[in-house]
C-alpha positions in Angstrom: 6.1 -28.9 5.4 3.7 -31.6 7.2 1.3 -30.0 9.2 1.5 -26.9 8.2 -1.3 -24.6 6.0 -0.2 -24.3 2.4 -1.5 -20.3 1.7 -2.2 -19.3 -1.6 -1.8 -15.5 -2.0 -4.6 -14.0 -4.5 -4.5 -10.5 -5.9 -1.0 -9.1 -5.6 -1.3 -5.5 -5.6 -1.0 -2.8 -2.9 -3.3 -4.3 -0.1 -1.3 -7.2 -0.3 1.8 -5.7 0.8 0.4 -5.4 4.2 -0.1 -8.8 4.4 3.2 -10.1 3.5 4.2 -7.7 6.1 2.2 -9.7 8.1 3.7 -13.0 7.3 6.9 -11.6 8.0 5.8 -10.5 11.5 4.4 -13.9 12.5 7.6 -15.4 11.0 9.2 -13.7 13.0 7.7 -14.3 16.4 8.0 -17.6 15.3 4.6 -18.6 13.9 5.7 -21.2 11.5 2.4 -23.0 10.9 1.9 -22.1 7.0 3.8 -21.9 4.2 2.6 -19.3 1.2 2.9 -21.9 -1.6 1.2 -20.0 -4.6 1.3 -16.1 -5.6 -1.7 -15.2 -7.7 -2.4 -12.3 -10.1 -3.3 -11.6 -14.2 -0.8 -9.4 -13.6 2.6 -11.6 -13.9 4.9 -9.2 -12.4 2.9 -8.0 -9.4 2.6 -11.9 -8.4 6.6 -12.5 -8.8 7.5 -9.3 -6.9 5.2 -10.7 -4.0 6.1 -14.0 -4.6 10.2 -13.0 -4.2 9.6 -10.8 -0.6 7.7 -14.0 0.5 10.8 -16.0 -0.4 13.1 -13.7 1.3 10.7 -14.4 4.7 10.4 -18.3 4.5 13.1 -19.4 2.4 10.9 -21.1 -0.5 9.2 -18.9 -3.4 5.4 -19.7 -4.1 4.1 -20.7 -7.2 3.4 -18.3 -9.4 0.2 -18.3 -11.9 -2.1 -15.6 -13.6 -5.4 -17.2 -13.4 -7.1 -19.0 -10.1 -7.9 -22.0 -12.5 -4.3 -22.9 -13.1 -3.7 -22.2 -9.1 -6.4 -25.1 -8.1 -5.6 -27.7 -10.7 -2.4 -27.8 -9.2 -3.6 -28.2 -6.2 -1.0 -26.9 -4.0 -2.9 -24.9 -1.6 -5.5 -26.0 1.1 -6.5 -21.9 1.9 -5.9 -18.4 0.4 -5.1 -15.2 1.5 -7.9 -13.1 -1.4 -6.3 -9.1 -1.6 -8.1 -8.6 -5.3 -10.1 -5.1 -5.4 -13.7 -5.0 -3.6 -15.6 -5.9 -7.2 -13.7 -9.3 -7.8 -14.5 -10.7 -4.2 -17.3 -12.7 -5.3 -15.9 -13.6 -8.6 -12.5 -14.8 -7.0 -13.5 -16.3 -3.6 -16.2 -18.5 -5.1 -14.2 -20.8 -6.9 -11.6 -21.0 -4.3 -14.2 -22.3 -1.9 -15.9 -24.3 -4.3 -12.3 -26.4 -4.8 -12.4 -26.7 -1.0 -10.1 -24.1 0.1 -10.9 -21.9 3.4 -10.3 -18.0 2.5 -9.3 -15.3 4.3 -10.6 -12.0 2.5 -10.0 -8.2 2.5 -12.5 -6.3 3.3 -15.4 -5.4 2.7 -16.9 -9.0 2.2 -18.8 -8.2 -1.3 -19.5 -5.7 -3.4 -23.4 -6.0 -2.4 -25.6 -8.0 0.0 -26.3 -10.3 -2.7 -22.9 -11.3 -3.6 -22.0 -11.2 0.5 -24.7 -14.1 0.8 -23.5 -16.1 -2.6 -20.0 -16.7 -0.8 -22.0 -17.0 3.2 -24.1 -19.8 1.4 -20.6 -21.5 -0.4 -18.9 -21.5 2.4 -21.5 -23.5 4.4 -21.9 -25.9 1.4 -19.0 -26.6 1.1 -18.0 -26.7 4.8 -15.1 -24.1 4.5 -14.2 -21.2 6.4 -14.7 -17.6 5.2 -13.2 -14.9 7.0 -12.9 -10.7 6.8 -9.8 -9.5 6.8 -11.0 -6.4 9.2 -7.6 -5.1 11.3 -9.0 -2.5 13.2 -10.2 -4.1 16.0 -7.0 -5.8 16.3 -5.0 -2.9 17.1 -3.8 -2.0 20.4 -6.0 1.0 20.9 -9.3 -0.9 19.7 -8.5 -3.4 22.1 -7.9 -1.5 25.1 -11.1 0.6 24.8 -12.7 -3.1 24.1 -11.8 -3.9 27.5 -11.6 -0.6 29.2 -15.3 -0.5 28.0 -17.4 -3.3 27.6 -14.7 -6.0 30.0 -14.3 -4.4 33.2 -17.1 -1.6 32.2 -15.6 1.2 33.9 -18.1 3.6 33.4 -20.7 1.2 34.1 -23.5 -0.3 31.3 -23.4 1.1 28.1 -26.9 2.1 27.3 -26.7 4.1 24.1 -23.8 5.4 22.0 -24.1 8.2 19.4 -21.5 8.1 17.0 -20.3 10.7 14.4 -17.1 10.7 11.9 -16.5 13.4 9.7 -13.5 13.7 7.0 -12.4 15.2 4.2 -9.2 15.2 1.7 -9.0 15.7 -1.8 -9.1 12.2 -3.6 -6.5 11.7 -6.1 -7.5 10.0 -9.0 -4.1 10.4 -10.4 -2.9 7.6 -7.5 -3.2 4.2 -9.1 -3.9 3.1 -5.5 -7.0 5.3 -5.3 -8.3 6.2 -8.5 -10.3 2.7 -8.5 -11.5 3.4 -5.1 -13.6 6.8 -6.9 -15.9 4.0 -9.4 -19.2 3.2 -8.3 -18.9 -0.2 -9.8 -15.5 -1.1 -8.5 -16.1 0.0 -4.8 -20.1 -0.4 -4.5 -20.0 2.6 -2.2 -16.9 4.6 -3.0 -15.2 5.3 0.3 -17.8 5.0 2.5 -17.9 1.6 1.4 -14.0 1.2 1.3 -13.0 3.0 4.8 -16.8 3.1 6.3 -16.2 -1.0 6.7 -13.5 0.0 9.3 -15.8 2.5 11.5 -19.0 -0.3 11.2 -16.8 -3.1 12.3 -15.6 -1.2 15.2 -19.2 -0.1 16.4 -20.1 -3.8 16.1 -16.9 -4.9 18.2 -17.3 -2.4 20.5 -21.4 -2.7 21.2 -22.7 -5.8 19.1 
């Protein structure tokens, strides 16, 4: 356990899957520099179903506790991993950084500009590192074009770009994975907001 990160998992539903996916993966190609020591989530069985799949990967189970309060007087994690929906971002990640924790969140950062620059400005108080969980650019594709593109510029200097995505499917408010993505209040922009963040990210990657 010395030297190594102590992760605190917060918000354990579907996102989060992906993400102990991701610990798995690094596990496995033997990144062994944290340990996920707390599972996080009001509700108590989404937390203890992440918190066992975690235990099957590193061979301890996290914590588990229903309200970030009880997770930092315990004080048995130094970052977290934040997976809650877009309109807890603020709400959540403040708090964490506050107690001195660095946090890693999904995306988008906040649910407007105003809450985006409430955790910016915490952060820099308080001297801790906030981060966008934004995976697209990561991805093999992404990258290659990155370098294809702006690193060896085969087709020379990009002077302008003119970008257009269209798409459609019927959104299923039946899907307790989606139906929260349809409120205006839960999402800020809907799925413009939700998948948009992806496209943005990519344009910024790609051409600053």
């Amino acid at each position: 356990m010395a030297g190594k990160v102590r992760l605190a998992l917060v918000g354990c539903g579907g996102i989060s899957g992906a993400h102990v996916n991701g610990y798995k993966d690094l596990y496995a190609h033997g990144c062994r520099d944290f340990e996920v020591t707390a599972c996080c989530d009001v509700s108590r069985t989404n937390a203890e179903q992440r918190a066992g799949q975690i235990a099957a990967i590193q061979g301890t189970k996290p914590k588990v506790f229903e309200r970030i309060e009880d997770l930092l007087k315990e004080k048995v994690a130094d970052a977290a991993d934040n997976c809650t929906p877009h309109c807890f971002h603020h709400s959540t990640t403040l708090p964490l950084l506050e107690a001195g924790l660095d946090v890693l969140l999904e995306k988008p950062l906040g649910l407007t500009v105003k809450a985006s620059r409430r955790m910016i400005e915490a952060a820099r108080k308080h001297g801790r590192i906030l981060a966008t969980a934004e995976n697209i650019r990561r991805c093999l594709s992404p990258r290659a074009c990155r370098w294809a593109l702006i690193e060896k510029k085969m087709i020379g200097d990009v002077r302008f770009v003119d970008i257009q995505a269209v798409s459609y499917s019927p959104f299923d408010f039946k899907s307790p994975a989606m139906k929260w993505r349809g409120v205006k209040l839960l999402t800020g922009g809907g799925m413009i907001m939700d998948s948009g963040a992806h496209l943005t990210d990519m344009v910024l990657c790609m051409f600053g």
